[in-house]
C-alpha positions in Angstrom: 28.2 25.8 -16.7 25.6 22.9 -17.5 25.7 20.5 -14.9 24.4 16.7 -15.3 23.6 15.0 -11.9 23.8 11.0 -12.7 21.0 8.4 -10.9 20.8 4.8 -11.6 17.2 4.4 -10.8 15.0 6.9 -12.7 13.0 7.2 -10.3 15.3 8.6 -7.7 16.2 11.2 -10.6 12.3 12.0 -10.4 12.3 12.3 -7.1 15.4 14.5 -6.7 14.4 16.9 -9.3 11.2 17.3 -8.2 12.3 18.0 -4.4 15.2 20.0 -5.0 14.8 22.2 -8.0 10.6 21.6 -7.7 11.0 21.1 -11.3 8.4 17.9 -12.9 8.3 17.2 -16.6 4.2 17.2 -16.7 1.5 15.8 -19.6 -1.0 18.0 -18.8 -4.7 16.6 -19.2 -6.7 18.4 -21.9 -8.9 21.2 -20.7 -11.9 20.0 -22.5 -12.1 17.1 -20.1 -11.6 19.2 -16.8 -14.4 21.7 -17.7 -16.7 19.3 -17.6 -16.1 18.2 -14.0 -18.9 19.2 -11.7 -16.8 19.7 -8.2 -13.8 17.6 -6.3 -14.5 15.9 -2.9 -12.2 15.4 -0.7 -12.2 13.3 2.5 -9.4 13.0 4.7 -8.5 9.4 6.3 -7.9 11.2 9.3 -11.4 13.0 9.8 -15.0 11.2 10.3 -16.3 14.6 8.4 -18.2 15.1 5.5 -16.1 15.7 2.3 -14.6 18.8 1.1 -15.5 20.4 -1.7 -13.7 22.3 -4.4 -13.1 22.9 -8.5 -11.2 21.1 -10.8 -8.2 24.0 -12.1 -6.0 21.3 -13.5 -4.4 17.2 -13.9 -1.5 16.3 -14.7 0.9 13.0 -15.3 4.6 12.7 -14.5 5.0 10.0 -17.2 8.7 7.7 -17.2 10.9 8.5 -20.2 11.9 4.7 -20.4 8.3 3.0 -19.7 4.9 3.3 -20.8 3.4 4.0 -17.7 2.6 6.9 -15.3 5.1 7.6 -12.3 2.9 10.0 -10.2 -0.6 11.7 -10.4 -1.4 15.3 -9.9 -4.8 17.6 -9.2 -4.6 21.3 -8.5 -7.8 22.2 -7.0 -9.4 25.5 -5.8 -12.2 27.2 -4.1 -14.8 29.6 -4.9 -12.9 33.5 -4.2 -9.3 31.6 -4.3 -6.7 33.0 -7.1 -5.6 30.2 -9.7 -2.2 31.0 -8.7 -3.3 29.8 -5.2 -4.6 26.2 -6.0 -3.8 23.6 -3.8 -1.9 20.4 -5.5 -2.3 16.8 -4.5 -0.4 13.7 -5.4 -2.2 10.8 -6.3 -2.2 7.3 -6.3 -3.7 5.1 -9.2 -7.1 5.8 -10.4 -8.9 3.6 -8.6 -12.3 2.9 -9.7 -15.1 4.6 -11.8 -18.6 4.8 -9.9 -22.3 6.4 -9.6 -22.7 8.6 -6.6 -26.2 9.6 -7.4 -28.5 9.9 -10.5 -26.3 11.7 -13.3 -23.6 12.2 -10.9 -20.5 9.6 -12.0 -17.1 9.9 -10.0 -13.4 9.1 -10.8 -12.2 7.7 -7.8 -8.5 7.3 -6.1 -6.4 8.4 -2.6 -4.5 11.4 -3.0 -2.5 13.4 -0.5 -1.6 17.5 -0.3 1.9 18.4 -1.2 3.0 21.4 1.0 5.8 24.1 -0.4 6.1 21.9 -3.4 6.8 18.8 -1.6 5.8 15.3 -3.0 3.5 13.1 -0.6 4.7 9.6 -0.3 3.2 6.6 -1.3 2.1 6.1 2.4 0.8 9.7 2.7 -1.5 9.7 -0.2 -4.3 8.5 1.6 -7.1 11.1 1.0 -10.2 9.9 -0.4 -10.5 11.8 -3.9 -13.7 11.9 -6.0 -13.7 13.8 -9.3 -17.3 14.2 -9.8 -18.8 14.6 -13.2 -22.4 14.7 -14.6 -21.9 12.3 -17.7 -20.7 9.1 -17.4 -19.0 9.1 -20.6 -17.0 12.1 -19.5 -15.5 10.4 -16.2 -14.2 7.5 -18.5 -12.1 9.5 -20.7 -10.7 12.1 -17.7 -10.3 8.9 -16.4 -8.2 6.8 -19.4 -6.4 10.6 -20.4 -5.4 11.8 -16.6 -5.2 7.6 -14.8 -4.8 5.5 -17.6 -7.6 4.1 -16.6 -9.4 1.3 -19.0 -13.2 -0.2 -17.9 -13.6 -3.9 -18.4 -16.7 -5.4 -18.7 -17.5 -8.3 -15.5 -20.5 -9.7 -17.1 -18.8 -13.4 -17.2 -17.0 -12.7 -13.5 -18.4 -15.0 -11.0 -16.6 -13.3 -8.3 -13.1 -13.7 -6.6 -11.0 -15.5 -3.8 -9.5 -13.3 -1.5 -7.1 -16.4 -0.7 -10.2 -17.7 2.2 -11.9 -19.9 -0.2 -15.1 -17.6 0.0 -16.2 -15.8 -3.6 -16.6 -12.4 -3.3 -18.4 -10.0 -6.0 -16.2 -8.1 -8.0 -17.5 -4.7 -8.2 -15.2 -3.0 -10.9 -12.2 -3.8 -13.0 -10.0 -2.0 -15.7 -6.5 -2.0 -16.9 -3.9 0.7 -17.3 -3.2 1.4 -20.7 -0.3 3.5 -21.9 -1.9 6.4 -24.2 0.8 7.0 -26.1 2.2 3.4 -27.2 -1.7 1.9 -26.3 0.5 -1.1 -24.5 -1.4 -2.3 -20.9 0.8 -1.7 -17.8 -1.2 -2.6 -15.1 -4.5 -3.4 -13.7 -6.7 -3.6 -11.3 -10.2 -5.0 -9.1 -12.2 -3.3 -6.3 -14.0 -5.0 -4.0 -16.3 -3.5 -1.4 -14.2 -0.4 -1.9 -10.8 -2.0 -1.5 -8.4 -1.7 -5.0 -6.3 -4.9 -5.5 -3.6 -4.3 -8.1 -2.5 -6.8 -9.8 0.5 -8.4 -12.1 1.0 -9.7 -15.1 0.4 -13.1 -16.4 3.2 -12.3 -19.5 5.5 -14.6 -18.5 3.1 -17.4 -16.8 1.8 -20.3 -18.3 -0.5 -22.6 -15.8 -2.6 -19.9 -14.0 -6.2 -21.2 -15.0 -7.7 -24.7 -13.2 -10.9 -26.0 -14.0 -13.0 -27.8 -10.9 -16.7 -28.1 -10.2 -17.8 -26.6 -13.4 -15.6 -23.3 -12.9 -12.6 -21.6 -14.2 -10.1 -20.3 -12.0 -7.7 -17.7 -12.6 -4.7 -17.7 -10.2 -3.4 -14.1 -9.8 -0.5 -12.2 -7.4 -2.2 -8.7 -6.2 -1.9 -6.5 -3.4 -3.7 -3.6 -1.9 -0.7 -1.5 -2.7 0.1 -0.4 -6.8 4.1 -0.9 -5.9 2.5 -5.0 -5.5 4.6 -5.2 -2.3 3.2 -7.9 0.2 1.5 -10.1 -2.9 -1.2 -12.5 -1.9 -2.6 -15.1 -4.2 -5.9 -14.2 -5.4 -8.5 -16.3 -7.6 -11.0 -15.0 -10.1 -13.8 -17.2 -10.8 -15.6 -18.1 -14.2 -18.7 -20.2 -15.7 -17.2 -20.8 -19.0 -13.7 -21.4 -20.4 -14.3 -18.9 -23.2 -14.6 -15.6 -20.5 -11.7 -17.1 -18.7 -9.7 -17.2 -21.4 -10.9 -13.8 -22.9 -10.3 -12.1 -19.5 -6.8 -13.6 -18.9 -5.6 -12.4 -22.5 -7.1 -9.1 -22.4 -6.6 -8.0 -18.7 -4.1 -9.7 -17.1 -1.7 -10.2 -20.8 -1.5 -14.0 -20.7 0.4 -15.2 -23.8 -0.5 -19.0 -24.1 -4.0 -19.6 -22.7 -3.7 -23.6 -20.7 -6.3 -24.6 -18.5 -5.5 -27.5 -15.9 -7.7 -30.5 -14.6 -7.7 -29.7 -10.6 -5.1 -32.9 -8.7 -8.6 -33.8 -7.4 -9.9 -34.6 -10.7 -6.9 -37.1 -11.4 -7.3 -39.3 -7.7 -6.5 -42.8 -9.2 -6.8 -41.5 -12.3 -4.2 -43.5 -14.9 -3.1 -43.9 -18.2 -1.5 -46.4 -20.9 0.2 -45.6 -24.5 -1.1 -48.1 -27.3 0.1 -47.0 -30.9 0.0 -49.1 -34.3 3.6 -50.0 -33.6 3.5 -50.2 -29.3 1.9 -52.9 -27.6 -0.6 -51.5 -24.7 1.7 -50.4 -21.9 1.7 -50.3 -18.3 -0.9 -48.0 -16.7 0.6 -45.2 -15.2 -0.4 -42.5 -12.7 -1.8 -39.2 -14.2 0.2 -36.5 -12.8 -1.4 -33.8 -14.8 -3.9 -32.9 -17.3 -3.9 -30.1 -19.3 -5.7 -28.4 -22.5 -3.9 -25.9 -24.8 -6.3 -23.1 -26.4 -5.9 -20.2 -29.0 -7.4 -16.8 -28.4 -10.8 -17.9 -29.4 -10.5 -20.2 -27.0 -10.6 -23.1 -29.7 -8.5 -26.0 -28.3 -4.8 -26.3 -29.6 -3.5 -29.5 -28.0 -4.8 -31.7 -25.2 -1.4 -33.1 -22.9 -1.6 -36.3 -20.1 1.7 -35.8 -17.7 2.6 -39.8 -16.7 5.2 -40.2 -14.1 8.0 -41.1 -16.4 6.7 -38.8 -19.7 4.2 -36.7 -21.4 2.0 -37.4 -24.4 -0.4 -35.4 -26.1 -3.3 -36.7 -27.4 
């Protein structure tokens, strides 16, 4: 007999099939861009020891059926004299960053931990420094977009970021998630000092960049965990509207770029309506200020918020 077990939440149905019947529905990751991997090292959080190293035998992706985006990560990984059949497998988090260990040596970076008999490391329990090493740069980006998802964007107009304690930090690297199969972005993501902040989506947001002392604010929710439990508020920083604007579109999917005059910009700050039918009115307090642009970053619409109304101008 065929029997259907019923979950609400797909993931739970990953979860069990994978624990009971050890059975994953993988996309496995081309050879052509494992072969080209140099070695895997592996540091364990709990050890002060110098990395692991092993070979690359194989990646994989558990991928949703219902979303465009990646439930869990997978590397099998071996050792010189070790049977295929005996590769170890880890479970991975997000990739987290692409970087240059040492002169032609590039690394595809993330936390990973070692399933035992099959088993499927929590979130919690992937906490293994994991470096996927590979001579060519070029050849860590794409293991990286086919296996992670992973997308590079450029920081050349990023001042820096607020960490939420009003101090600007350098942003080292930052990259979206991009679904390869619909080519739709489903997450993203900025290190740091080697800390990963993953962040959401501006889809549905509308007032998330301020402008103050000639910079650009972008107001974000991240967290240091890719589930974006325990949110904080986090600010990116720009010179120019135009990168702002550019950046929010194309990395964090804002719809309708509107850049806001800081409150401290409007202190006594007030306005009156005068029309070739209205007589000049009553100043009013401006509450807000705000200008509308396009995706080149061409102003739309200028609007004044009074107390009692809004006019744009």
């Amino acid at each position: 007999k065929t029997v259907g077990i019923r979950f609400k939440d797909e993931d739970d149905a990953w979860r069990f099939s994978s624990e009971w019947s050890h059975f994953r529905a993988d996309v496995a990751v081309n050879l052509a861009l494992i072969t080209p991997s140099l070695r895997v090292e592996i540091r364990p959080s709990t050890s002060t020891q110098a990395a692991s190293k092993y070979t690359l035998v194989g990646a994989t992706r558990e991928r949703f059926t219902r979303e465009d985006r990646v439930r869990l990560l997978w590397l099998a990984v071996g050792s010189a004299g070790v049977k295929s059949e005996d590769k170890a497998w880890y479970a991975c988090q997000k990739v987290w960053t692409i970087a240059q260990l040492r002169a032609n040596e590039h690394t595809v970076r993330t936390r990973c931990g070692l399933s035992f008999r099959g088993d499927t490391p929590t979130m919690e329990e992937r906490t293994d420094e994991v470096d996927i090493v590979f001579e060519r740069e070029q050849d860590a980006r794409e293991f990286a977009q086919q296996w992670g998802q992973y997308v590079a964007v450029d920081l050349d107009h990023v001042e820096g970021a607020d960490l939420g304690t009003g101090e600007v930090e350098k942003v080292d690297t930052a990259a979206v998630y991009k679904d390869t199969f619909s080519d739709s972005v489903v997450g993203r993501i900025f290190t740091i000092r080697g800390s990963a902040y993953f962040c959401a989506s501006l889809k549905d947001d509308s007032d998330t960049i301020t402008y103050k002392n000639d910079r650009y604010y972008l107001k974000l929710k991240c967290s240091t965990d890719e589930r974006l439990e325990n949110v904080i508020s986090v600010k990116l920083v720009f010179k120019t509207v135009t990168a702002s604007i550019a950046f929010a579109i194309i990395w964090a999917q804002l719809d309708s770029p509107v850049v806001d005059m800081d409150a401290s910009l409007l202190t006594d700050a007030y306005a009156t309506v005068q029309g070739s039918n209205l007589r000049l009115g009553t100043p009013k307090p401006i509450l807000a200020a705000k200008l509308q642009y396009n995706i080149n970053a061409d102003i739309l619409r200028r609007t004044l918020e009074v107390t009692s109304s809004m006019m744009a101008v």
